[in-house]
C-alpha beads as a LAMMPS data file, in Angstrom:
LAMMPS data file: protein, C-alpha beads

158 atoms
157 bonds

1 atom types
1 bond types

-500.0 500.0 xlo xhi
-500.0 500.0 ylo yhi
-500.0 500.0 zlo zhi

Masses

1 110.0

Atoms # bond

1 1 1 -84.009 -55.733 410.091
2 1 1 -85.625 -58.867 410.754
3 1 1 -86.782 -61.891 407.888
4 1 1 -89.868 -61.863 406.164
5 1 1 -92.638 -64.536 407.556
6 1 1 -95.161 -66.482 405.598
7 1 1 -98.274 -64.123 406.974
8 1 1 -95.980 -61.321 405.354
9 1 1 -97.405 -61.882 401.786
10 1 1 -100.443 -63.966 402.273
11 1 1 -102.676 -61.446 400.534
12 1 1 -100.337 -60.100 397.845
13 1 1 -100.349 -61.335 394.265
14 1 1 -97.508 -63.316 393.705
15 1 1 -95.162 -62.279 391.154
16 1 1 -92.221 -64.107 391.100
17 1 1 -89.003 -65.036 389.113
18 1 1 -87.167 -68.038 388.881
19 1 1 -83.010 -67.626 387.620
20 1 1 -81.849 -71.283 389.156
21 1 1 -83.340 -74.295 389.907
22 1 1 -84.000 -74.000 393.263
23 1 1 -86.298 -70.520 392.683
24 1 1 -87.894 -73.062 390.269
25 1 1 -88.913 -75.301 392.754
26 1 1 -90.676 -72.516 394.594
27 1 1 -92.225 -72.040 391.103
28 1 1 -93.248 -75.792 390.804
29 1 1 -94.481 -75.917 394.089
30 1 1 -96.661 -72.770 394.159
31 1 1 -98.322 -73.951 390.276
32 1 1 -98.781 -77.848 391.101
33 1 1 -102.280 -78.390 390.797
34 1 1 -103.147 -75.948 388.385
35 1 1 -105.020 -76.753 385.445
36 1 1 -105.844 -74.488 382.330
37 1 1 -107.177 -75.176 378.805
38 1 1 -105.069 -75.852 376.065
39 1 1 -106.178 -72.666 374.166
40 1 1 -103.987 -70.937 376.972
41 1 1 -100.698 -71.828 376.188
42 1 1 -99.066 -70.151 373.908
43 1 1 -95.610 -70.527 371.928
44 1 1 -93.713 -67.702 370.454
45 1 1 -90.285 -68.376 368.430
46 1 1 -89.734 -65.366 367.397
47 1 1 -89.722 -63.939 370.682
48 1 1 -88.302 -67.061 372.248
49 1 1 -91.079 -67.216 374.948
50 1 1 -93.401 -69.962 376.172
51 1 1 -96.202 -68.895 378.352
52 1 1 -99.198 -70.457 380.103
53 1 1 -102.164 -68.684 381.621
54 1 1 -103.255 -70.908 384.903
55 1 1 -105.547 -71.070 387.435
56 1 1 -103.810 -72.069 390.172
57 1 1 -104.701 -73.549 393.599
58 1 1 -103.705 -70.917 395.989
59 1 1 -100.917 -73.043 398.356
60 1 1 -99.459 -70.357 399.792
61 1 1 -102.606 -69.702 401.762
62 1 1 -102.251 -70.194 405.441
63 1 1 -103.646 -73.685 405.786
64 1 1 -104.008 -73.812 402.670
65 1 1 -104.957 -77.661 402.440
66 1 1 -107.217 -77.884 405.670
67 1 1 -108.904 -74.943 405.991
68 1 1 -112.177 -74.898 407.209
69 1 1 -112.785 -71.143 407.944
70 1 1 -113.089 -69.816 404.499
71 1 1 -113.560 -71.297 400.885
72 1 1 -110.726 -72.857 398.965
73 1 1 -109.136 -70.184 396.682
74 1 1 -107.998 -70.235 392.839
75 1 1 -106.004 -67.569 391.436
76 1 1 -105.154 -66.391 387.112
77 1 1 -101.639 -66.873 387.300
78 1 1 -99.242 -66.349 384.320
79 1 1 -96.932 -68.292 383.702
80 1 1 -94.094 -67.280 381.432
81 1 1 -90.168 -68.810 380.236
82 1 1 -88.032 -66.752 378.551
83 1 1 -85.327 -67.855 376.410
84 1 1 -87.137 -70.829 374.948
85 1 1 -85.065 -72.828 371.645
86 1 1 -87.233 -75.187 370.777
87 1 1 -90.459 -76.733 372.796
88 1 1 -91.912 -80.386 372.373
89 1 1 -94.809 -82.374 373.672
90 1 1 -96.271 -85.681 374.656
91 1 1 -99.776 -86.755 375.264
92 1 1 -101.329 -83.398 374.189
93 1 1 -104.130 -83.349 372.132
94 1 1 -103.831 -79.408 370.391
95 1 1 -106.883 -79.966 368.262
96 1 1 -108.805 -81.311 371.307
97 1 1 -109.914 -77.328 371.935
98 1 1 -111.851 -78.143 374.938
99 1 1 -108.983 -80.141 377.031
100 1 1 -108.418 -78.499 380.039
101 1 1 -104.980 -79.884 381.418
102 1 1 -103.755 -79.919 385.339
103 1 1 -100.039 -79.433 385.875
104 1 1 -98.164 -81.594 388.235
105 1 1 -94.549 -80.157 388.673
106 1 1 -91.922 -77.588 386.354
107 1 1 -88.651 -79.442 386.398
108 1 1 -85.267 -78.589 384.763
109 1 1 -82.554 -80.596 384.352
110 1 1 -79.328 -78.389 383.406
111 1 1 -77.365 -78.431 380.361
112 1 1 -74.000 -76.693 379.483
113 1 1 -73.441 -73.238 380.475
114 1 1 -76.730 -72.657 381.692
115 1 1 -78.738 -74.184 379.359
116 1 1 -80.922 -76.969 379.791
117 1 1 -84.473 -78.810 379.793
118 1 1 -87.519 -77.754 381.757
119 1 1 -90.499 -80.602 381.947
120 1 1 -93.844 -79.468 382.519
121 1 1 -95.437 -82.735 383.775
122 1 1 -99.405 -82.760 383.461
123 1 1 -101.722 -85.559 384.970
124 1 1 -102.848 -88.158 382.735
125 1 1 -99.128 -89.000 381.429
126 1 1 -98.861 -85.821 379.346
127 1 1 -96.028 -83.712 379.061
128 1 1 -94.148 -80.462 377.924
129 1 1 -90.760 -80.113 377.141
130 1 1 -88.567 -76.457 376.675
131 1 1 -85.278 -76.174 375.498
132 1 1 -83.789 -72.995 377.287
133 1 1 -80.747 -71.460 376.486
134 1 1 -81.044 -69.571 380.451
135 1 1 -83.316 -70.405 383.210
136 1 1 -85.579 -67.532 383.348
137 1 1 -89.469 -67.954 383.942
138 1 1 -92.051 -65.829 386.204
139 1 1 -95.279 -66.203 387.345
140 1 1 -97.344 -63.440 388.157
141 1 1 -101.313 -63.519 389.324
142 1 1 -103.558 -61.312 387.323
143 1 1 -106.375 -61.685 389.190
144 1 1 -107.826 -61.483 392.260
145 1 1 -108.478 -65.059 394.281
146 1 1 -111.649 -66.708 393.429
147 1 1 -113.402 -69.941 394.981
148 1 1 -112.508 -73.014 393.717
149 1 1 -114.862 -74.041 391.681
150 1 1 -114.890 -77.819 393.921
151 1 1 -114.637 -76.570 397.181
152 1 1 -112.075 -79.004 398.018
153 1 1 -108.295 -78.461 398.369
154 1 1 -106.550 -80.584 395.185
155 1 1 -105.343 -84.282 397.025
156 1 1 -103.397 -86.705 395.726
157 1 1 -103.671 -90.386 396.612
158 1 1 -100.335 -91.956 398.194

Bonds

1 1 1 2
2 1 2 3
3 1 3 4
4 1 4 5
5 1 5 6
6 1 6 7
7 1 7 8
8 1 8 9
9 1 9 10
10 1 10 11
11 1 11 12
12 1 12 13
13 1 13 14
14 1 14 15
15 1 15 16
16 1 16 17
17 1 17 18
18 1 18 19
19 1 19 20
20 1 20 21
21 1 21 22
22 1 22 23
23 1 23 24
24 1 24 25
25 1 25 26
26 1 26 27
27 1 27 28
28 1 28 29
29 1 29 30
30 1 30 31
31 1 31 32
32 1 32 33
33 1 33 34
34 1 34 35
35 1 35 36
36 1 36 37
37 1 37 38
38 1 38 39
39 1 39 40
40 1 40 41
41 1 41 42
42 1 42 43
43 1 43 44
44 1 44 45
45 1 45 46
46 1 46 47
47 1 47 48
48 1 48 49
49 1 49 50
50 1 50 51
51 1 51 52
52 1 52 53
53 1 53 54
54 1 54 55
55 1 55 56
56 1 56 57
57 1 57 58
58 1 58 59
59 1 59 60
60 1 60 61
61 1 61 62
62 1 62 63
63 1 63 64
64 1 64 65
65 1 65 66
66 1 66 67
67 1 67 68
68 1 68 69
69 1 69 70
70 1 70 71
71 1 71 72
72 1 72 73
73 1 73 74
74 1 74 75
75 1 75 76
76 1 76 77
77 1 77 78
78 1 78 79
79 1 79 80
80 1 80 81
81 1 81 82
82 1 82 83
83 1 83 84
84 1 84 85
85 1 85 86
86 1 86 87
87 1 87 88
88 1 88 89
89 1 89 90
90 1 90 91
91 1 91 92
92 1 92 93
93 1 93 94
94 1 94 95
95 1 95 96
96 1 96 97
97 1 97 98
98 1 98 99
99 1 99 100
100 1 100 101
101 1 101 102
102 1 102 103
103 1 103 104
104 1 104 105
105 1 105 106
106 1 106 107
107 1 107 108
108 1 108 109
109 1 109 110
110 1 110 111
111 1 111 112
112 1 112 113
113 1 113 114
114 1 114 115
115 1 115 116
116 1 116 117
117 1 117 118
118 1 118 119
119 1 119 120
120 1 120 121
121 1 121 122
122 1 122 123
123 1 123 124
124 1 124 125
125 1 125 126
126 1 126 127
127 1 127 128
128 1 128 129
129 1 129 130
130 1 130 131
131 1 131 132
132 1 132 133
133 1 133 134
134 1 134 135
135 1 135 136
136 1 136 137
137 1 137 138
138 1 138 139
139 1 139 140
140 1 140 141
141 1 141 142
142 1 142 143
143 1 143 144
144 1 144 145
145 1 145 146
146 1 146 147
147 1 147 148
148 1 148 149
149 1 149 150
150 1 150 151
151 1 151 152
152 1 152 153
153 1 153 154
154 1 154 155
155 1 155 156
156 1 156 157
157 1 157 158
């Protein structure tokens, strides 16, 4: 049996599933970049579940971020946490229906016994905040890959 390689899954939806904070990093890694409107994220006590719907820039594409052969690729992602207490922002506008937000990194910083805080971190200074009682989130694409609608690979300035 030998490991899986990168070209393995390059053209296979992603559905993945984050228990610890290092799958979470995959997680973070694969969604940076994406942006989505603010009528897609939804918050569900009763069910304690948070979820976004994203369109995320496709990283995990061979070359991903210098690619010259083909267009730049989106993807509908979901985004979902499960056992969600309690969920806070900052620098979010909810009546602003037209604000389409870009997420920068999903990190958690661990409680007791598993619990713990997971920080959505959007450009512009914004900010999402879930109280977990267990790390357990997937993403999942629900579509197929589209261009991106700029043609250009996300960059950030150093």
């Amino acid at each position: 049996m030998t490991d899986a390689i990168f070209e393995d899954g390059r053209e296979a939806p992603l559905n993945l599933g984050a228990e610890d904070a290092d799958d979470l990093q995959v997680i973070s890694t694969l969604t940076q970049d994406a942006v989505f409107p603010i009528t897609e994220m939804t918050w569900r006590p009763s069910e304690r579940r948070f979820g976004l719907l994203l369109n995320r820039f496709r990283w995990e594409d061979k070359d991903a971020a210098t690619r010259r052969d083909r267009p730049f690729e989106r993807v509908q992602s979901v985004l979902v946490f499960d056992s969600v207490l309690s969920v806070a922002s900052q620098g979010v506008d909810r009546s602003d229906k037209d604000m389409v937000m870009s997420l920068l990194s999903v990190d958690f910083e661990p409680g007791e016994d598993g619990a713990g805080e997971i920080t959505l971190t959007l450009a512009g200074d914004g900010a999402i905040r879930l109280s977990i009682e267990a790390l357990d989130v997937t993403l999942k694409d629900v579509t197929r890959p589209y261009q991106a609608p700029s043609g250009h690979a996300p960059h950030h300035p150093e």
